[in-house]
C-alpha positions as CSV (number, residue, x, y, z in Angstrom):
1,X,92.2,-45.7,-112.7
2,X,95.7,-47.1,-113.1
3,X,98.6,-46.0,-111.5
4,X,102.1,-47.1,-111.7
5,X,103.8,-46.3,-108.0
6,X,107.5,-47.0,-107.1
7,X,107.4,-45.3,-103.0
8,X,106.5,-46.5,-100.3
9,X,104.4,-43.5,-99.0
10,X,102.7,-43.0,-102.6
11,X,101.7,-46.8,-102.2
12,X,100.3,-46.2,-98.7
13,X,98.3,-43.4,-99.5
14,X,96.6,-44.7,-102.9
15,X,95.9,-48.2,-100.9
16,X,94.2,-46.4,-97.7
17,X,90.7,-46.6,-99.1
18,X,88.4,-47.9,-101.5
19,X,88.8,-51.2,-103.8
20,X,92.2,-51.2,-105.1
21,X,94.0,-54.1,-106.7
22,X,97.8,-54.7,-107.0
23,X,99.5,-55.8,-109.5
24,X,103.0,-56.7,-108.8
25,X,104.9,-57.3,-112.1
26,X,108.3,-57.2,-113.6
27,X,109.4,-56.4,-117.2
28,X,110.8,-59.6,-117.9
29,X,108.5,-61.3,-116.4
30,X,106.0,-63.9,-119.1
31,X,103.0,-64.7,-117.2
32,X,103.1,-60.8,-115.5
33,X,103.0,-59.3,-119.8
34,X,100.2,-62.5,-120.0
35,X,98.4,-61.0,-117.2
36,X,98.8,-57.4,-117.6
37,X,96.5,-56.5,-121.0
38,X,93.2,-58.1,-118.2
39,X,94.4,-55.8,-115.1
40,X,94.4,-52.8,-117.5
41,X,91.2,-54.1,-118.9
42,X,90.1,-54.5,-115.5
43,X,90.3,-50.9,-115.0
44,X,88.5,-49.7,-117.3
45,X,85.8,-51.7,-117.4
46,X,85.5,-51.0,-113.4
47,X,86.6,-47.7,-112.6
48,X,85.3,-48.4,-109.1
49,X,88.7,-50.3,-108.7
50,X,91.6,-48.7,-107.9
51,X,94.5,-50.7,-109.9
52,X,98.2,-49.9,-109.3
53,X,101.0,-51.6,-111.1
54,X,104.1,-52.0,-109.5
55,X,107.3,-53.1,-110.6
56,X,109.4,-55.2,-108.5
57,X,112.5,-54.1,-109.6
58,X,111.9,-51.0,-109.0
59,X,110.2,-50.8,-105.9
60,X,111.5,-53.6,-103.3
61,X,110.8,-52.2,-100.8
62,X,107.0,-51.9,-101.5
63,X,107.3,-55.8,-102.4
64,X,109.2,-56.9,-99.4
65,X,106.2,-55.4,-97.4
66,X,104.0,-58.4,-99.0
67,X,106.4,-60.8,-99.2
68,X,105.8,-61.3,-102.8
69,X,108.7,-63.5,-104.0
70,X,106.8,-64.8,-107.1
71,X,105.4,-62.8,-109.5
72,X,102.9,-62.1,-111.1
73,X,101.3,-61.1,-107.4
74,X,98.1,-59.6,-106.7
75,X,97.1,-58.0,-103.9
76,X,93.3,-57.5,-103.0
77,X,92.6,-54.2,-100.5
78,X,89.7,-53.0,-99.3
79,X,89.6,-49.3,-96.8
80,X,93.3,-50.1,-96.8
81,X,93.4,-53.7,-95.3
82,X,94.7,-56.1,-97.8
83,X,92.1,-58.8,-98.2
84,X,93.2,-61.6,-100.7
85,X,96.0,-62.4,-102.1
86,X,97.2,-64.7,-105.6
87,X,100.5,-65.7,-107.2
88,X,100.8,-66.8,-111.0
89,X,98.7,-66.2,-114.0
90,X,94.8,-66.1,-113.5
91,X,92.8,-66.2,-116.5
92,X,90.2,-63.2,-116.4
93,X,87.0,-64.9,-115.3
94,X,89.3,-65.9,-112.2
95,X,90.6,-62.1,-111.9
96,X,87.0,-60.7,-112.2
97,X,86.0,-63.3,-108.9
98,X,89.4,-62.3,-107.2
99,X,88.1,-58.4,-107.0
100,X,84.3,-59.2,-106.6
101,X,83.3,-58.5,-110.2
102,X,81.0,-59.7,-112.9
């Protein structure tokens, strides 16, 4: 499943449980349009994993909550606690190992 969420309270409650990965992105961003096509390949190849997008520019203050100053960023959750965390472009053997998948 992949969502693309701009509050604060939508983030919360699609992050409280489960495997979710974060993606936080921007339009004009290279490496995030580089790493985007594997996060949305990531989903459907594991449905299991929650992934939601989120747009920096759009949604500060969900970004400011992670301190993400760098993007591409993802963040890692698992039952709502955020578990790992990566900044820049990883390739998708690298992405797979970041969520625990094969």
């Amino acid at each position: 499943m992949l969502l693309h969420i701009e509050k604060k309270d939508e983030f919360e409650k699609e992050t409280k449980e489960g495997k979710v990965l974060v993606d936080f992105f921007a339009t004009w961003c290279g490496p995030c349009s580089m790493l985007s096509p594997l996060v949305e390949k990531l989903s459907k190849d594991h449905p299991e994993i929650k992934v939601i997008k989120v747009d920096v520019d759009k949604a500060e203050e969900i970004a400011a909550m992670f301190n993400v100053y760098s993007i591409p960023t993802l963040v890692y959750f698992e039952d709502g606690k955020a578990v790992r965390q990566s900044v820049g472009y990883v390739p998708e053997p690298s992405l797979k190992k970041f969520v625990g998948v094969q």
